[in-house]
LUMROKE-212569 format. One line per field, with one value per residue (C-alpha): residue number from 1; x, z, y; residue in three letters. Coordinates in steps of 0.05 Angstrom, whole numbers. Layout:
BEGIN
seq <- NUM; ...
xx <- X; ...
zz <- Z; ...
yy <- Y; ...
type <- ALA; ...
% end
This chain:
BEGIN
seq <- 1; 2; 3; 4; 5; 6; 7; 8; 9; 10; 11; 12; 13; 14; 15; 16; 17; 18; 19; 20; 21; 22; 23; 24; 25; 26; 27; 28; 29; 30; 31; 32; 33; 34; 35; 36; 37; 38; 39; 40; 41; 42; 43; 44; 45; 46; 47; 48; 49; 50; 51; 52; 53; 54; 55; 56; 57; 58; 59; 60; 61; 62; 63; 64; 65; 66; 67; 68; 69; 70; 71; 72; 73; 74; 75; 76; 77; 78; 79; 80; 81; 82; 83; 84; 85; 86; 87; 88; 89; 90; 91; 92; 93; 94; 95; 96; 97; 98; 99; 100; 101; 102; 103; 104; 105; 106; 107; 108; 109; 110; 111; 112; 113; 114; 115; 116; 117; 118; 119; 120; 121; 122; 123; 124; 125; 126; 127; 128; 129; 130; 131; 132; 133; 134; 135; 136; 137; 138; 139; 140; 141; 142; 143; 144; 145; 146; 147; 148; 149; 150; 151; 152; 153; 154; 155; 156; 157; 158; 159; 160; 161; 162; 163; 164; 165; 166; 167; 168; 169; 170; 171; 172; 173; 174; 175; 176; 177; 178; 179; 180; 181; 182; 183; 184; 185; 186; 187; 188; 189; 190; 191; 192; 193; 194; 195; 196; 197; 198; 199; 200; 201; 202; 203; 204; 205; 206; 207; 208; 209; 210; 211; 212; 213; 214; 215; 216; 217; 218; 219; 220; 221; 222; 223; 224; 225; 226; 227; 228; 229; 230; 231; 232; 233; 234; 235; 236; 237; 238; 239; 240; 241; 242; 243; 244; 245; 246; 247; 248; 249; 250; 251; 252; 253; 254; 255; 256; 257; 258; 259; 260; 261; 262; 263; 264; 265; 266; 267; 268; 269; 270; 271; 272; 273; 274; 275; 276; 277; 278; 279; 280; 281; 282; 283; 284; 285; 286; 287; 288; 289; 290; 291; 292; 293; 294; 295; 296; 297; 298; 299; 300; 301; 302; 303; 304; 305; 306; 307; 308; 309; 310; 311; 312; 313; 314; 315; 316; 317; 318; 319; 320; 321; 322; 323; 324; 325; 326; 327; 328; 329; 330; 331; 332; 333; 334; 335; 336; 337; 338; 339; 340; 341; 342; 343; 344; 345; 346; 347; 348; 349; 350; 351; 352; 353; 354; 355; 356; 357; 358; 359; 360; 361; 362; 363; 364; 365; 366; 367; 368; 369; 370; 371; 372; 373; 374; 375; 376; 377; 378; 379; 380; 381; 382; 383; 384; 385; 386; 387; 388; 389; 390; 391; 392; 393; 394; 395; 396; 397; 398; 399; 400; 401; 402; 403; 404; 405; 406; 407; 408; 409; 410; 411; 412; 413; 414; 415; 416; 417; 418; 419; 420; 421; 422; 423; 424; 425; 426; 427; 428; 429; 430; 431; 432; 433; 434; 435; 436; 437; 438; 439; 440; 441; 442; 443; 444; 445; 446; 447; 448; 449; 450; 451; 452; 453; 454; 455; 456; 457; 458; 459; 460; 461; 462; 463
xx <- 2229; 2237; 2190; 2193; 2183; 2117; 2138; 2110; 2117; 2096; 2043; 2074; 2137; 2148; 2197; 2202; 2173; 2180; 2204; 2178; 2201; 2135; 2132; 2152; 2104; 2123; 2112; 2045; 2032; 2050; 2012; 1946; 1975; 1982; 1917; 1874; 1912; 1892; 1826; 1811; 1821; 1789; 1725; 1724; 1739; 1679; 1648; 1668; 1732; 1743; 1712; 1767; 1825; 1789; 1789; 1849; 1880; 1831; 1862; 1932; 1918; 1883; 1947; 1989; 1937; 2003; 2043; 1992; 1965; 2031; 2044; 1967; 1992; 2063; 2031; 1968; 1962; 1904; 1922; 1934; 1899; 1833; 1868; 1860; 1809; 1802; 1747; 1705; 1750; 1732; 1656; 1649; 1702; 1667; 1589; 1614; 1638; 1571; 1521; 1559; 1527; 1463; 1475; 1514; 1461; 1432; 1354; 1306; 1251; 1190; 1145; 1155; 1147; 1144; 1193; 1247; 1297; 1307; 1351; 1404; 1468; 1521; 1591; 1653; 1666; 1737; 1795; 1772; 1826; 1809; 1844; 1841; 1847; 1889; 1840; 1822; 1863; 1837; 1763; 1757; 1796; 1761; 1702; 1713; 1768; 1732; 1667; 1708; 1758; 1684; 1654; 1711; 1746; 1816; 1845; 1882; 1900; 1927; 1934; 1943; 2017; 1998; 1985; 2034; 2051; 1974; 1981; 2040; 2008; 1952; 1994; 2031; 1969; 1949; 2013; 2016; 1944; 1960; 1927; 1935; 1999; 1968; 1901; 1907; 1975; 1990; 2021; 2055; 2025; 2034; 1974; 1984; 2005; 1940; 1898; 1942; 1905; 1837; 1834; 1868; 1811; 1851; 1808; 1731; 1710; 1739; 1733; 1747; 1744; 1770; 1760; 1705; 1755; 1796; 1725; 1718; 1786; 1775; 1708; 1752; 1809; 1758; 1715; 1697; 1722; 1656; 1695; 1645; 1664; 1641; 1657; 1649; 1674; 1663; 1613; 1587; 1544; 1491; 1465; 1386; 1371; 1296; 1255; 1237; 1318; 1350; 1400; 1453; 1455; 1463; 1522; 1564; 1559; 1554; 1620; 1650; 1625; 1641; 1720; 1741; 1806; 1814; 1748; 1779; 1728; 1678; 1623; 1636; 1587; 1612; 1538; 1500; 1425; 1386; 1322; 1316; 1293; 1355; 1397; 1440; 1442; 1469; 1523; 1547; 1551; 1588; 1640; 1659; 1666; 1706; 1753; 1766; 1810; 1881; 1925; 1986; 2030; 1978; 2034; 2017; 1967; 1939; 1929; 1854; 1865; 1926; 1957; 1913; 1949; 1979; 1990; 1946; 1890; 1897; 1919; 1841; 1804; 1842; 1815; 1743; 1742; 1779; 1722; 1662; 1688; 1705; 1631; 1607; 1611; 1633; 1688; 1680; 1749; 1805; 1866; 1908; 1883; 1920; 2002; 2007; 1974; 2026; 1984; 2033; 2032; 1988; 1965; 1902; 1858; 1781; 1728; 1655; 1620; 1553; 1526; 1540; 1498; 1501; 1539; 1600; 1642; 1658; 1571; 1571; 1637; 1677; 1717; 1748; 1776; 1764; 1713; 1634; 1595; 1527; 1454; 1392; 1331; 1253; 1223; 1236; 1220; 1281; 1316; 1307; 1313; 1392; 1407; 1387; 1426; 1487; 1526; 1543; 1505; 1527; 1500; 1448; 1436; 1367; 1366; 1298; 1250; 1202; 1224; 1167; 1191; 1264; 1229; 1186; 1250; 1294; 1247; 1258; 1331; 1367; 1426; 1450; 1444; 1392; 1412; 1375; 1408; 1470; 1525; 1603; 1586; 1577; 1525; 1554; 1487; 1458; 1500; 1536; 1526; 1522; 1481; 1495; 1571; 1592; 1589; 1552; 1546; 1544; 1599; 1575; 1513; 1483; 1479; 1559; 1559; 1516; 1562; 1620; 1584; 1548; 1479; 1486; 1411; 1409; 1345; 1345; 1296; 1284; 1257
zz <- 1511; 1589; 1628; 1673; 1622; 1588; 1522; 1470; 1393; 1348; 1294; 1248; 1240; 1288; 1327; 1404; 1432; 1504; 1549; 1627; 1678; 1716; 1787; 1846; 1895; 1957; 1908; 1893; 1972; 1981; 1929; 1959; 2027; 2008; 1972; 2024; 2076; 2031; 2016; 2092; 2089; 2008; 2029; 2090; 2036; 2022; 1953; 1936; 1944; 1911; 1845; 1856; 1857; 1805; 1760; 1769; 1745; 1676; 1678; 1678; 1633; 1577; 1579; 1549; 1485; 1434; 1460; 1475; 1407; 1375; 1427; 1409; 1340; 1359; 1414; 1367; 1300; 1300; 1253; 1283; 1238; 1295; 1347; 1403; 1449; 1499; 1462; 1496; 1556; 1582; 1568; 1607; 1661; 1673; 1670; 1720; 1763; 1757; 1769; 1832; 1887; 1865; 1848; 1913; 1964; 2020; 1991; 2048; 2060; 2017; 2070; 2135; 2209; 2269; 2313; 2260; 2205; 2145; 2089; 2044; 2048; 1989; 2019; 1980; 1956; 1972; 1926; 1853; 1804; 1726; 1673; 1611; 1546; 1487; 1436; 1467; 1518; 1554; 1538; 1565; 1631; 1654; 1653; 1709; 1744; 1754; 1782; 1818; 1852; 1859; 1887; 1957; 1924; 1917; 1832; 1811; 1751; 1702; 1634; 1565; 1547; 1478; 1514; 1573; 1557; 1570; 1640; 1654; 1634; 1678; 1732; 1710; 1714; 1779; 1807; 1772; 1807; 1877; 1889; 1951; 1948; 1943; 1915; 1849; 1815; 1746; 1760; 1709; 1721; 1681; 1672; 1729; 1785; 1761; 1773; 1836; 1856; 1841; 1878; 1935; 1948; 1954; 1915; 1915; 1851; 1785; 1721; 1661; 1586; 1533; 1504; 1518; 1537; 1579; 1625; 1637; 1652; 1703; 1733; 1745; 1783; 1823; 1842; 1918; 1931; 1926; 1890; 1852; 1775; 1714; 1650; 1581; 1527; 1456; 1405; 1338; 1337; 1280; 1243; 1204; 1149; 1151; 1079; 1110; 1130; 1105; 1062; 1050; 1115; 1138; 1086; 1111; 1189; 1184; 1139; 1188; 1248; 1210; 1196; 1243; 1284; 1224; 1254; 1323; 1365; 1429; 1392; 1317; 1263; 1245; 1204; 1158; 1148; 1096; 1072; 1002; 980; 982; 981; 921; 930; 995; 977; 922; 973; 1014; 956; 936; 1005; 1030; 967; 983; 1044; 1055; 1087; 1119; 1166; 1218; 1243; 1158; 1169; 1092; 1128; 1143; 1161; 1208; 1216; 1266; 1329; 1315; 1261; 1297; 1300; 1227; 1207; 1245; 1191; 1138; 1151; 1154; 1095; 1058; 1090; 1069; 996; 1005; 1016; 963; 994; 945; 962; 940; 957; 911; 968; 905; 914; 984; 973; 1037; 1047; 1032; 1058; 1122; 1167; 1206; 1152; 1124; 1065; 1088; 1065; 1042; 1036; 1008; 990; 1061; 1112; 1183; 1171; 1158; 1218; 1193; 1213; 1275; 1317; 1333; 1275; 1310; 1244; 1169; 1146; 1145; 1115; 1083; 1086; 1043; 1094; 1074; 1139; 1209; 1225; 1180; 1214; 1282; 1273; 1246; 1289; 1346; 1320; 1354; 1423; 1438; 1454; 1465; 1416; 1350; 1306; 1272; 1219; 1203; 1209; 1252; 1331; 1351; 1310; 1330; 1398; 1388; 1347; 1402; 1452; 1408; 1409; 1449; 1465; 1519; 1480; 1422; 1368; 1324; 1256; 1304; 1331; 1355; 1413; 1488; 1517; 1599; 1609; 1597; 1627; 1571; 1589; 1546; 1551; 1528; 1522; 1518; 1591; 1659; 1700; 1672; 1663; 1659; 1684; 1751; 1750; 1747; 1820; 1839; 1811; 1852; 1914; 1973; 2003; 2078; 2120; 2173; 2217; 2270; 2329; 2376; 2447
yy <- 1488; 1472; 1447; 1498; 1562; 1593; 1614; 1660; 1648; 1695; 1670; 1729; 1692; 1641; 1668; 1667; 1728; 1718; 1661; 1664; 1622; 1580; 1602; 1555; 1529; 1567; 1632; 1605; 1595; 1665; 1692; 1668; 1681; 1762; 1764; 1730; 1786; 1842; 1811; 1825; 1894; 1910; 1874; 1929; 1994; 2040; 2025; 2096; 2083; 2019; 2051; 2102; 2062; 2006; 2064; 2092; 2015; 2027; 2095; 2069; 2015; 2050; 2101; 2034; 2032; 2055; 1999; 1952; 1949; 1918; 1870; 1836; 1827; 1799; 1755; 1725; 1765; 1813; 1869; 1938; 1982; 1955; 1998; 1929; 1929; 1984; 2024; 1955; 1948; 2016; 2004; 1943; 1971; 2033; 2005; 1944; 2004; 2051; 1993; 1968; 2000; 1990; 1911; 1894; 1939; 1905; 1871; 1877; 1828; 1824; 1830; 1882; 1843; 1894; 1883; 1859; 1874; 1829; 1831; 1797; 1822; 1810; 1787; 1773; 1700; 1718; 1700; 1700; 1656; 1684; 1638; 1691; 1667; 1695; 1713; 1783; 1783; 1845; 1847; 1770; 1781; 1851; 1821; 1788; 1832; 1890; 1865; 1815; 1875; 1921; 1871; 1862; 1798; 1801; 1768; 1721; 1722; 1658; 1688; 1642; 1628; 1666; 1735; 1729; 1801; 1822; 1790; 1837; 1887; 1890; 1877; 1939; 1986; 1956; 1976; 2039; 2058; 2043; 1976; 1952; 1904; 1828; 1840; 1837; 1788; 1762; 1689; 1654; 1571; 1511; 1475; 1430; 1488; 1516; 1443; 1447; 1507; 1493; 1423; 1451; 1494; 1554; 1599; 1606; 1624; 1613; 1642; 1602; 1624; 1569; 1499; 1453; 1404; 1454; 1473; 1392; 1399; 1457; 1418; 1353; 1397; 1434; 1369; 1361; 1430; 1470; 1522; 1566; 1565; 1603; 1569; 1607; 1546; 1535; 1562; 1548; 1614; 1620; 1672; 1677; 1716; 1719; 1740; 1806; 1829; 1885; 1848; 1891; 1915; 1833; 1816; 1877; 1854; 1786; 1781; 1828; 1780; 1715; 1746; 1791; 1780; 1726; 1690; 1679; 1699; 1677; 1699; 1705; 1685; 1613; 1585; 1632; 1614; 1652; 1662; 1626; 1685; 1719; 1668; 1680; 1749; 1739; 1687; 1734; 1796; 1755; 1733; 1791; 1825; 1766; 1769; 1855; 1818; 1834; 1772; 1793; 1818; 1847; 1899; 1925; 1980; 1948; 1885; 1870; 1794; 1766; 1701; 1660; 1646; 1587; 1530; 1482; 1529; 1538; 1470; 1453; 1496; 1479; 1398; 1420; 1470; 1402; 1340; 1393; 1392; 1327; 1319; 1368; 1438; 1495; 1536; 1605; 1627; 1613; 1608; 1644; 1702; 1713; 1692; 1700; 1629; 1580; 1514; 1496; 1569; 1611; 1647; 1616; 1653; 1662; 1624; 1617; 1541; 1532; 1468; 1452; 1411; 1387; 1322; 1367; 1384; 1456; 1471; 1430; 1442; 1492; 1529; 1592; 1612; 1650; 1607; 1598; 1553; 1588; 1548; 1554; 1556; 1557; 1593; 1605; 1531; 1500; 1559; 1544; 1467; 1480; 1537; 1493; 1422; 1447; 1426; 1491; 1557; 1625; 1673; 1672; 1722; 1745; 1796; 1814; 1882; 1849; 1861; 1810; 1762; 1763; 1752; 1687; 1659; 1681; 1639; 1577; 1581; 1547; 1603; 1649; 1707; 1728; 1781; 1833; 1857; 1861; 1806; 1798; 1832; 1849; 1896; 1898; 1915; 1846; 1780; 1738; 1660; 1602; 1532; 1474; 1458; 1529; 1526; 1553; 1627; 1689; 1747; 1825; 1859; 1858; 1777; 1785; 1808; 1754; 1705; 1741; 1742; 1690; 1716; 1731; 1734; 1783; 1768; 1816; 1819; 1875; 1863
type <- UNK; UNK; UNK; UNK; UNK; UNK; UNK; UNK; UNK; UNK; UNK; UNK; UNK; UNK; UNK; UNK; UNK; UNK; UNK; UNK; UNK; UNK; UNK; UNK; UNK; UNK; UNK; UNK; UNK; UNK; UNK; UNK; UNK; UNK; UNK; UNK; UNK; UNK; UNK; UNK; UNK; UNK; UNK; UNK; UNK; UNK; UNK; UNK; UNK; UNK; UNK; UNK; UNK; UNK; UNK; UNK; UNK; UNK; UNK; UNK; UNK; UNK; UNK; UNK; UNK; UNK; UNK; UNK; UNK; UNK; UNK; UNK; UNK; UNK; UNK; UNK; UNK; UNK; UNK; UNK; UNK; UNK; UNK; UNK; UNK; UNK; UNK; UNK; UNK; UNK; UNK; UNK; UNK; UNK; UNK; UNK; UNK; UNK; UNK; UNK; UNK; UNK; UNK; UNK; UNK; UNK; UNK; UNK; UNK; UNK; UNK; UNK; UNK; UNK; UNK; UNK; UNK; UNK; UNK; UNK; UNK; UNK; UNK; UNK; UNK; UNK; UNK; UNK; UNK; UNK; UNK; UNK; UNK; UNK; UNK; UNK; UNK; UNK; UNK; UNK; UNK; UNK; UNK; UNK; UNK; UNK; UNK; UNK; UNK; UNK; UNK; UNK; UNK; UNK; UNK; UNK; UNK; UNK; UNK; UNK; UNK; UNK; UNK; UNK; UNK; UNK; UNK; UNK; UNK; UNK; UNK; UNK; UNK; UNK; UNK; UNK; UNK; UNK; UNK; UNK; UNK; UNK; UNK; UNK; UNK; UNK; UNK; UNK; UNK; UNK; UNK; UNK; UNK; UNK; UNK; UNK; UNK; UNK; UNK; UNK; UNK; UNK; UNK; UNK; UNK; UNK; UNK; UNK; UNK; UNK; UNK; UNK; UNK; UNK; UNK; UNK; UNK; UNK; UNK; UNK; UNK; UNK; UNK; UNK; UNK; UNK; UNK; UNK; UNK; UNK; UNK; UNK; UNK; UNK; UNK; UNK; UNK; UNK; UNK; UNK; UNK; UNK; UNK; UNK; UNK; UNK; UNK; UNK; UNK; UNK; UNK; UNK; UNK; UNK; UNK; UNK; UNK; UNK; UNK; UNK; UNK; UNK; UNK; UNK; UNK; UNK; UNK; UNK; UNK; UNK; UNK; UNK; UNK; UNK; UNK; UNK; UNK; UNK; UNK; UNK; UNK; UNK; UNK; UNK; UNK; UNK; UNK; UNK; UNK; UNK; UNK; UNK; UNK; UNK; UNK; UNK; UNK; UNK; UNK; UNK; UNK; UNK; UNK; UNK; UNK; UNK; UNK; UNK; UNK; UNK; UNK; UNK; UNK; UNK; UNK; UNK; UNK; UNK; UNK; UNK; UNK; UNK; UNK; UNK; UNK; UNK; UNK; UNK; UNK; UNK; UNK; UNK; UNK; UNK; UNK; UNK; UNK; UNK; UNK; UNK; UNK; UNK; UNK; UNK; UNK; UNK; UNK; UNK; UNK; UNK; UNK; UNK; UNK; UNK; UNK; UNK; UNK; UNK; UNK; UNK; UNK; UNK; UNK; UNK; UNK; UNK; UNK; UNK; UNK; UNK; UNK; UNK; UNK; UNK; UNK; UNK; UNK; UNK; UNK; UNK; UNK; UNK; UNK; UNK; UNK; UNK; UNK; UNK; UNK; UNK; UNK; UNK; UNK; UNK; UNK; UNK; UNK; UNK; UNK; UNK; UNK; UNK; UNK; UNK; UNK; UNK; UNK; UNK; UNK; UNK; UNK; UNK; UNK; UNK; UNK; UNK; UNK; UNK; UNK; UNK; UNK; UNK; UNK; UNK; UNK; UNK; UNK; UNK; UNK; UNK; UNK; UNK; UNK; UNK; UNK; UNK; UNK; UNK; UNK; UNK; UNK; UNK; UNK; UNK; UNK; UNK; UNK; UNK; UNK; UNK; UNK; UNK; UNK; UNK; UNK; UNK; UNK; UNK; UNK; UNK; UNK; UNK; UNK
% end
């Protein structure tokens, strides 16, 4: 591979899938040159007319659904019988759109003054760099593009090597709606061009979804810049089964959240907690629904579990599935049972632990793959205490009948969002921010805009 190429291999075979040459630095300069010039003008165009043309580019790009849904499994293995992700693409695209006029309108002064006029105006940051990442490649990316374009910013956009294609294809449906040339491009960076970039101050806001390591990465390239940054990193999200849930209802979704897109996901289910109550029943739910999985070739309408991404990725889970037994975990999962999992690939069986604990890796850090590791809990006390012993915190799950409960447990935990009989999933309604490791700012809702956005004070006297 040359230094100077992205390239693309397919976790379904490991072929090349596409090969793009890095761009050179007076491309980069020009880039930013063009957006910042059609910045100028966007940040001037009516509201009303940047929702038009924003969704005329959702328009265009949810039109490419039948040939976007094979490229996602070529590019990082989710099966195609899900149908990709536009169903959640056009509900965050078109709620970012409705709720911008009332998020970015002027806020007057608390209190009135005769003889002056107060408010807070909401101006563009400017030139908004998103670095996507390639484990939903679309829904990840638009939540920052669209709020980011509504808001009078011009978008960058960096997108992983493993979904070049995705990149590409929003610039297609940008260009296919009419967007003002400049305001919106796809570059194709190497790590460095993009550190380049962010330490030469020559965007104001970036938005960053990936590795813990990769956010310290983006902090250290941004330093002394005073570049705004919004950082979603890694998760270990947990899920609590209290005494009172409904527990069929809880095995169905949480082995759904747990093993979807073959565990690969922001906000999957990666530690089970459950009452002791139901405990067994649970685990035994779980089994069986776990073992109705079909590993294969995700472009196999049978298939119901893909390769993961790449070898590494897999190669990771494999090691913690093997130190937790090593340590005395039970694996519930005979690997024979899937022949596509030959030990040494991307495709890895799923799997269920119990007799785990927290001095196993596999229910501390980061798994992003088809396993979970299932916990015995007395109460919501021993729940909380676990849920919490954790560096990272995006989302929790509760699954209980008791809304006040889910509440006051919610309070105690230490996450940036709190579920109810629900999880693996974004309401645009209400922002989706992490403490902890998983990172700082907020994507989504109204608090989106504020991210994408500097106050301006008008204090106007009349004499």
């Amino acid at each position: 591979m040359a230094d100077t190429d992205i390239v693309c291999i397919s976790p379904i075979d490991g072929r090349e899938l596409v090969r793009r040459p890095i761009m050179s630095e007076a491309a980069i300069d020009a880039a930013v040159a063009s957006a910042r010039e059609a910045q100028k003008t966007w940040r001037k165009t009516s509201l009303a007319e940047r929702a038009q043309r924003v969704s005329a580019f959702l328009d265009a790009l949810l039109a490419m659904n039948q040939e976007v849904v094979p490229e996602i499994a070529l590019q990082m293995g989710r099966p195609v019988r899900y149908g990709g992700e536009f169903r959640g693409v056009e509900e965050r695209a078109r709620y970012m759109i409705g709720i911008a006029e009332k998020s970015l309108q002027p806020i007057p002064a608390d209190d009135e003054k005769p003889g002056f006029s107060r408010m807070i105006k909401r101006e563009p940051v400017g030139l908004v760099l998103v670095i996507a990442p390639w484990n939903y490649p679309y829904l990840t990316a638009i939540n920052t593009i669209v709020p980011a374009l509504m808001a009078g910013n011009a978008v960058l956009l960096k997108h992983a090597s493993q979904t070049v294609l995705a990149g590409e294809r929003f610039q297609m449906a940008m260009d296919r709606a009419g967007m003002p040339k400049g305001l919106f491009q796809n570059l194709h960076l190497s790590h460095d061009q993009t550190s380049r970039i962010l330490g030469s101050g020559l965007v104001d806001h970036c938005n960053f979804t990936g590795s813990v390591s990769g956010g310290r990465a983006i902090e250290r390239a941004a330093a002394g810049t005073f570049t705004s940054l919004g950082l979603e990193l890694g998760g270990k999200d947990p899920a609590y089964v209290r005494e009172d849930a409904n527990i069929d209802h809880a095995i169905e979704n949480l082995v759904d959240g747990a093993f979807f897109n073959s565990g690969q996901c922001c906000c999957g289910i990666e530690r089970i907690y459950v009452h002791e109550k139901h405990y067994d029943r649970f685990v035994e739910g779980a089994v069986n629904l776990v073992n109705t999985y079909v590993l294969g070739n995700p472009l196999d309408e049978t298939t119901t579990l893909g390769p993961m991404a790449h070898k590494r990725f897999a190669d990771l889970v494999r090691q913690q599935n093997a130190e937790a037994v090593a340590k005395g975990a039970k694996a519930h999962i005979d690997p024979r049972r899937f022949a596509a999992d030959v030990g040494n690939s991307t495709y890895l069986a799923p799997q269920v632990l119990t007799n785990v604990d927290h001095a196993m890796s596999v229910m501390r850090e980061e798994s992003f793959g088809p396993t979970v590791g299932i916990m015995k809990v007395n109460g919501d006390e021993e729940a909380i205490r676990l849920m919490n012993d954790s560096p990272y915190g995006l989302s929790a799950a509760i699954w209980t009948s008791d809304v006040d409960a889910a509440e006051a447990i919610g309070e105690e935990l230490e996450t940036g969002t709190v579920f109810m009989n629900r999880c693996d999933y974004l309401d645009p309604a209400l922002a989706w921010t992490g403490v902890k490791d998983t990172g700082r700012g907020a994507s989504l809702s109204r608090l989106a805009y504020e991210s994408l956005t500097r106050p301006k004070s008008y204090h106007l006297r009349q004499i």
